[in-house]
C-alpha positions in Angstrom: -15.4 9.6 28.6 -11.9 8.9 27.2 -12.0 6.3 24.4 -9.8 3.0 24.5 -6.2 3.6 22.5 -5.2 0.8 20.0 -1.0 0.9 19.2 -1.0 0.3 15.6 2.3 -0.5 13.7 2.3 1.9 11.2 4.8 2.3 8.0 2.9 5.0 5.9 1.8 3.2 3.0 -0.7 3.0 1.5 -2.2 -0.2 3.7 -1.2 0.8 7.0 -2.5 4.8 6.5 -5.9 3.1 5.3 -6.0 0.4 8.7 -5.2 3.8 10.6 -8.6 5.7 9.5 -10.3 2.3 9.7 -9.4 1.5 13.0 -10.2 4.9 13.9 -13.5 5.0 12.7 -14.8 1.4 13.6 -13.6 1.5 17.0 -14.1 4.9 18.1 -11.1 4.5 19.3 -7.2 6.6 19.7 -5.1 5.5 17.4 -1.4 5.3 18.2 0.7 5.2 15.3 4.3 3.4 16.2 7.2 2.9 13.8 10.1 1.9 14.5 13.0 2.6 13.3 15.3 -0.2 12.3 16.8 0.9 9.0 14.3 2.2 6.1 16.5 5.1 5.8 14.2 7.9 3.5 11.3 5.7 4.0 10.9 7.6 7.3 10.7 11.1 5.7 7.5 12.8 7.2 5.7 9.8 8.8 4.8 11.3 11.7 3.2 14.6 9.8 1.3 11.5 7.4 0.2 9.8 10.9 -0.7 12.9 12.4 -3.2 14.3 9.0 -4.6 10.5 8.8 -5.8 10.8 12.4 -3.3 9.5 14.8 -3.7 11.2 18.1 0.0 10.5 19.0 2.8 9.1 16.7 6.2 7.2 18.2 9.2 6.9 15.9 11.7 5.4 17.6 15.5 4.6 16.7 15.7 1.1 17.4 18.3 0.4 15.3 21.3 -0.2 17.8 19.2 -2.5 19.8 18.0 -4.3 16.2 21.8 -4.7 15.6 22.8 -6.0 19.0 20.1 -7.8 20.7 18.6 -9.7 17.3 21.2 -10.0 14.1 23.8 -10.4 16.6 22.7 -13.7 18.3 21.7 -14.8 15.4 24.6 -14.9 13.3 26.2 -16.5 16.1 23.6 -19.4 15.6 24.6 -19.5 12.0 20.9 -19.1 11.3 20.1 -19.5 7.4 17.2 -20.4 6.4 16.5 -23.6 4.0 20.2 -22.8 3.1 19.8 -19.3 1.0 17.6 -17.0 3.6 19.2 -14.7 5.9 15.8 -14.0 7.8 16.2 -10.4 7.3 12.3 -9.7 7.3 11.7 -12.6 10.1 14.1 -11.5 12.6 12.9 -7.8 12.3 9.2 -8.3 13.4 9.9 -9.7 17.2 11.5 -6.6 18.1 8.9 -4.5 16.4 6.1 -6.6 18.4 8.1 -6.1 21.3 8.2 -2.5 21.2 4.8 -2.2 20.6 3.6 -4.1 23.9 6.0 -1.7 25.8 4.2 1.7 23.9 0.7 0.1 25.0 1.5 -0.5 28.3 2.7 2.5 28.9 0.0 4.2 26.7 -2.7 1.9 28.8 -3.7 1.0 25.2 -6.3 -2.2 25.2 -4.7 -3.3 21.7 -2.6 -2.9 19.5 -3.0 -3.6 15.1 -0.8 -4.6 12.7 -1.3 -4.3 8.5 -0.2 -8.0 7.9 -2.5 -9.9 5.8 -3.5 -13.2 6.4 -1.3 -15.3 4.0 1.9 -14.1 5.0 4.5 -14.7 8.2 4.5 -11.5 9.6 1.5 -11.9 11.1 2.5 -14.7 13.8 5.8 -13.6 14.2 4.1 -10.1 15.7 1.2 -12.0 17.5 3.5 -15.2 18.7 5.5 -12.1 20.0 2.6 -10.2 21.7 1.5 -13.4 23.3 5.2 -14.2 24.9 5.9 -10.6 26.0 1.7 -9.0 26.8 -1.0 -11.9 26.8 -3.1 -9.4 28.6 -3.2 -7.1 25.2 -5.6 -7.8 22.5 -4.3 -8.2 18.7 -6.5 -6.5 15.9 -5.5 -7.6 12.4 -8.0 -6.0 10.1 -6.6 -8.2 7.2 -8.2 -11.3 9.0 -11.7 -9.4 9.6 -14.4 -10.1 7.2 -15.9 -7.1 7.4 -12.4 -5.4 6.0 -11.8 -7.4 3.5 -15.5 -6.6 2.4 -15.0 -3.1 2.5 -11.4 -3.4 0.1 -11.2 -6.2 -1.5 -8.6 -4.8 -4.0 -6.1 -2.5 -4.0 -8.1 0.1 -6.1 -10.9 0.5 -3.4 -7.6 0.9 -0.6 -6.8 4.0 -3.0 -10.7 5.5 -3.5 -10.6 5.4 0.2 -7.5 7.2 0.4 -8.5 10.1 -2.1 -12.0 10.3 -0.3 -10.7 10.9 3.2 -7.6 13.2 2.4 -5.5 10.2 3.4 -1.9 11.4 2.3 -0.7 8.6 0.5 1.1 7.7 -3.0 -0.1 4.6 -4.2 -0.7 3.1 -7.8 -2.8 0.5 -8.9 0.0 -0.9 -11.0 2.8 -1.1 -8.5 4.7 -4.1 -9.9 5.9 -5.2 -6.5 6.0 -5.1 -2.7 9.4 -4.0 -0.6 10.5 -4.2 2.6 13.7 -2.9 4.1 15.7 -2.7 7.3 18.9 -2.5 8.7 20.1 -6.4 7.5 18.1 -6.4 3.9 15.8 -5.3 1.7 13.1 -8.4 0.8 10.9 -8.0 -2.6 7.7 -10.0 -3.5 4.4 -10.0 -5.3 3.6 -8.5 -8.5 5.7 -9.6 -11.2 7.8 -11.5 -8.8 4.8 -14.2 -8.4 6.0 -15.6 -11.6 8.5 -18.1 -10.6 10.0 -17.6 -13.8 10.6 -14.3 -13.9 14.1 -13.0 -14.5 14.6 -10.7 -11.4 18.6 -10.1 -12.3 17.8 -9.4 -16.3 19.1 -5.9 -17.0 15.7 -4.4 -17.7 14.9 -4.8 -14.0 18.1 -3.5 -12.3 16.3 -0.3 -11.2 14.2 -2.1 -8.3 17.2 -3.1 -6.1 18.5 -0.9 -3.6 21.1 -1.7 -1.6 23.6 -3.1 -4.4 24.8 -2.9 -7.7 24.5 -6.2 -10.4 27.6 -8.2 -10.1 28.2 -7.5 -14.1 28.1 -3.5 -12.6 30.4 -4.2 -9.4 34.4 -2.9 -9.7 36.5 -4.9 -12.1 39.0 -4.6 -8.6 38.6 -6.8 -5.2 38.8 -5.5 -2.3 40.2 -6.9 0.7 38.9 -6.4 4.2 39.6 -7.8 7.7 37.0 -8.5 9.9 37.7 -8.4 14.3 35.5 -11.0 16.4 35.3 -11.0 20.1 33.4 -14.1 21.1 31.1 -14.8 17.9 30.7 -10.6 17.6 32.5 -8.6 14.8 33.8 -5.9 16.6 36.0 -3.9 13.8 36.7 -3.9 10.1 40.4 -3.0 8.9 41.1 -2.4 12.5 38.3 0.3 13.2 35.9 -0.5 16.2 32.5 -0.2 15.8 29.3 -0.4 17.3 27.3 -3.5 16.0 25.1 -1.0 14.1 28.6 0.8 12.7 29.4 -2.3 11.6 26.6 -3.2 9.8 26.8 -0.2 8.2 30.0 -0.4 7.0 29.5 -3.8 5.4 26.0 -2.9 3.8 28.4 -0.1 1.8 30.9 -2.1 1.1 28.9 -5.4 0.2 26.7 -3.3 -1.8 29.6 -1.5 -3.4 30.6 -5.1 -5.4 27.3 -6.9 -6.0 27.4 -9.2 -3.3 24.0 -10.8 -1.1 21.8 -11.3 -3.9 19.2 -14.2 -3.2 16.6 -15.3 -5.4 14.0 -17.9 -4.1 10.8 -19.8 -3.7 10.2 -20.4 0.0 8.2 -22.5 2.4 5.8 -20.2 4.8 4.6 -21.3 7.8 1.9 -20.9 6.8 1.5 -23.7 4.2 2.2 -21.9 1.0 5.1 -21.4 -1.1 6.5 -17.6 -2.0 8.8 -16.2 -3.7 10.9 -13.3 -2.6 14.4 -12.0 -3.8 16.7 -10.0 -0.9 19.4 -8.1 -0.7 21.2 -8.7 2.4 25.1 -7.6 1.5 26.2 -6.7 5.0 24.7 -9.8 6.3 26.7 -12.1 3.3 29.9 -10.9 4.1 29.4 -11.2 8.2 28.0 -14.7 7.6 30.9 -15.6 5.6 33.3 -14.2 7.7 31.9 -15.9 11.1 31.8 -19.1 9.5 35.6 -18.9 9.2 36.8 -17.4 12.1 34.6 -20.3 13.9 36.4 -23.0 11.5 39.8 -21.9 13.1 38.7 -21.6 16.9 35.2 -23.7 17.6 36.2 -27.0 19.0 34.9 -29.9 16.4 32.0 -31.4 19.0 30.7 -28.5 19.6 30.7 -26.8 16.2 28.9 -29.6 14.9 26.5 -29.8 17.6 25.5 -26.1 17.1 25.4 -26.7 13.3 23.0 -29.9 14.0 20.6 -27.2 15.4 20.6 -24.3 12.7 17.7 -25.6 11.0 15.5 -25.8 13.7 16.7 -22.3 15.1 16.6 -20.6 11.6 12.8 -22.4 11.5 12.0 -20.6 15.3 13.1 -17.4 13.7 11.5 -17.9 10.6 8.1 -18.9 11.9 8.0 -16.0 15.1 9.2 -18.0 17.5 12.1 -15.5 19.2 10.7 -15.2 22.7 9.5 -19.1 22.4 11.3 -21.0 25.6 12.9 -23.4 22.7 14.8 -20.4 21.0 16.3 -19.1 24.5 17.6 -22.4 25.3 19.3 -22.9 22.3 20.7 -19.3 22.3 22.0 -20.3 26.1 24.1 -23.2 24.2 25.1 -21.0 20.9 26.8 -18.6 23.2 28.6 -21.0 25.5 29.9 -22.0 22.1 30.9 -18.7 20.9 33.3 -18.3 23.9 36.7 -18.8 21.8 35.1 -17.6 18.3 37.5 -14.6 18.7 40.1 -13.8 16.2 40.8 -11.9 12.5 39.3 -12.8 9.2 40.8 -11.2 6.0 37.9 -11.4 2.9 38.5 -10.6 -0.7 34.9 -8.9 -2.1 34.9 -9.7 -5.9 31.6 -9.3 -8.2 29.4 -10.8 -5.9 31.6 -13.0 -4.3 32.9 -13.6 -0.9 36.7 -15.0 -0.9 38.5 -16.7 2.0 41.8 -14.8 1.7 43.4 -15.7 5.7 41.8 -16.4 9.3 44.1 -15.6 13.0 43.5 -15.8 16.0 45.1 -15.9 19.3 43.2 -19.3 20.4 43.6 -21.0 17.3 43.0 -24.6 17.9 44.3 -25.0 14.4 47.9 -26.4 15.0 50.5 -26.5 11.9 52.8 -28.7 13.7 50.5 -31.4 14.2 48.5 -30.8 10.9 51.8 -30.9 8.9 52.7 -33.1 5.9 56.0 -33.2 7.4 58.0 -34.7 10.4 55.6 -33.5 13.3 58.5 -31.8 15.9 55.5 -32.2 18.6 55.3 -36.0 18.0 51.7 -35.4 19.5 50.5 -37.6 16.4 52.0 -40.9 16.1 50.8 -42.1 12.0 50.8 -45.8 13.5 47.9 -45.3 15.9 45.5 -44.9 12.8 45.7 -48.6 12.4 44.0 -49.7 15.6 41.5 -46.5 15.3 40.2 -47.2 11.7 40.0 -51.4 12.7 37.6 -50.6 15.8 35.6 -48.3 13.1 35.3 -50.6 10.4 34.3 -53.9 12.6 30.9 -52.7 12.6 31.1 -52.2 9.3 32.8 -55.8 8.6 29.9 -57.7 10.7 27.2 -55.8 9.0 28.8 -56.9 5.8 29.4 -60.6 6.7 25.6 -60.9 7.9 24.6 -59.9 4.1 26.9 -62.1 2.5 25.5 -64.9 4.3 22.3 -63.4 2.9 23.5 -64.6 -0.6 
């Protein structure tokens, strides 16, 4: 008889090579190992052979990181999405896509599940199940991490690693690993280990060696560089007049972001979950495009409109945040962030500087921003007549002159 197949999202550590043989053994079941490919660069280096000795029957690596760059950061830098005002939602706006590739590999596959290595304190775990539900209800979710009888069987790292060396499991793992890191395309998020200290100096000197993607501001060139950013309707589409794919250009501004210290977060965080976390990220392609679609929206997004979409950004970044990206709610208010992206189209010119991001010109060919009309001087136009600020600032302020009266009669 031919056994039932469970799609398991696999990276290679040290967890996910253990939940393989698990899975394997407690099921009696294939396991397909899936990773997807949305960034980790030489994290990839001989997965599938790993897979393959730990006891996947079949392994899929697939380069999703065109579709990661188009379909997901895309429309979501068009929203503007930061979360609680500092978070980028590197890690969060990774997983639907992941989830979403994983329901198409088991139905294909005719798989009767499929696993994931999230435990059960952390996000990632509803944003691949909320996913699974939206795209497969039909397909079962294992997540070992959740399962009694797992957490039994390791209830520490060190037993993870005796399991390891006793089945052959090809993994490098230490006991003492002072941290947890997760990378991708738009950042690279830290946490755990020494980072569960709140107080813990992640930028000191001493600990420069764990980032990744960028040098310390103190480090960057004593030099800025200036770039110019292309948008087509809320899209960067070139930088210094190159055109590139949405993956080319993230890229692009991961080097050069990275290059002068720039997208370095450090912060506690809300999880959906109910606890508070700390994580630090490096997201330097994603600082510089977020800076530079804020601007070239400030010169062409009507006023209304921009601050209608901006009235939305928390609750979108929290959809995002929490796994809600194929959630009715988020597709709605993508349908309204790209009605407003029509005009965001235009030229922005940045000065990259030791971390920071510098305004240094915005253009565009629908400007809305007029220097006749905004001018300190005679207005040639005469479309703004001084004199009818009068009668608009007295309709304003009677409410504000009745309210006033009623609490002086108070007295």
């Amino acid at each position: 008889m031919a056994k039932d197949k469970i799609v398991l999202a696999y990276s290679g550590g040290l967890d996910t090579s253990v939940i393989l043989k698990w899975l394997k053994e407690t099921y009696d079941a294939e396991i397909i190992a899936f990773t997807a490919d949305i960034g980790q660069k030489e994290e990839l280096d001989g997965l599938e052979e790993k897979a393959l000795a730990t006891g996947a029957s079949k392994v899929y690596i697939d380069d999703l990181r065109e579709e990661f760059a188009q379909d997901f950061i895309n429309p979501m830098f068009q929203a503007g999405a930061l979360y609680e005002g500092q978070y980028l939602l590197g890690t969060s706006i990774a997983r639907p896509l992941i989830a979403k590739r994983m329901v198409d590999i088991a139905r294909a596959e005719g798989a009767i599940a499929i696993a994931h290595g999230a435990t059960g304190k952390g996000n990632d775990q509803v944003r691949f199940e909320l996913t699974a539900a939206a795209l497969a209800p039909e397909i079962s979710v294992i997540a070992p991490w959740r399962l009694e009888s797992f957490r039994e069987q390791f209830p520490g790292r060190a037993e993870m690693i005796a399991y390891a060396e006793k089945h052959g499991i090809p993994v490098q793992a230490s006991a003492s690993k002072p941290y947890s890191m997760d990378r991708n395309l738009l950042h690279i998020s830290f946490e755990s280990g020494m980072l569960e200290d709140p107080w813990f100096d992640a930028s000191a000197d001493e600990n420069r060696d764990m980032y990744v993607l960028s040098v310390s501001p103190e480090e960057a060139p004593d030099q800025a560089e200036y770039i110019e950013l292309t948008f087509e309707s809320g899209i960067a589409t070139a930088i210094n007049g190159e055109s590139l794919s949405p993956l080319g250009v993230m890229d692009k501004l991961n080097e050069l972001g990275g290059k002068h210290g720039i997208g370095r977060v450090d912060m506690v965080e809300n999880r959906f979950v109910g606890m508070k976390s700390r994580g630090v990220y490096e997201t330097p392609g994603g600082t510089i495009l977020f800076t530079a679609h804020r601007k070239i929206e400030s010169l062409t997004m009507d006023r209304e409109v921009m601050h209608l979409r901006d009235s939305l950004i928390s609750k979108y970044s929290t959809l995002v945040y929490n796994g809600f990206w194929f959630a009715p709610e988020r597709l709605a208010l993508q349908a309204l962030v790209a009605e407003s992206q029509k005009n965001v189209t235009g030229v922005v010119r940045l000065k990259l500087y030791k971390g920071n991001v510098i305004g240094a010109g915005v253009k565009s060919p629908v400007s809305l921003y007029n220097p006749d009309i905004a001018t300190m001087e005679a207005d040639p136009t005469q479309a703004y007549d001084q004199g009818d600020a009068t009668g608009f600032i007295r309709l304003n302020a009677l409410r504000l002159k009745v309210s006033s009266g009623v609490e002086q009669s108070r007295k």
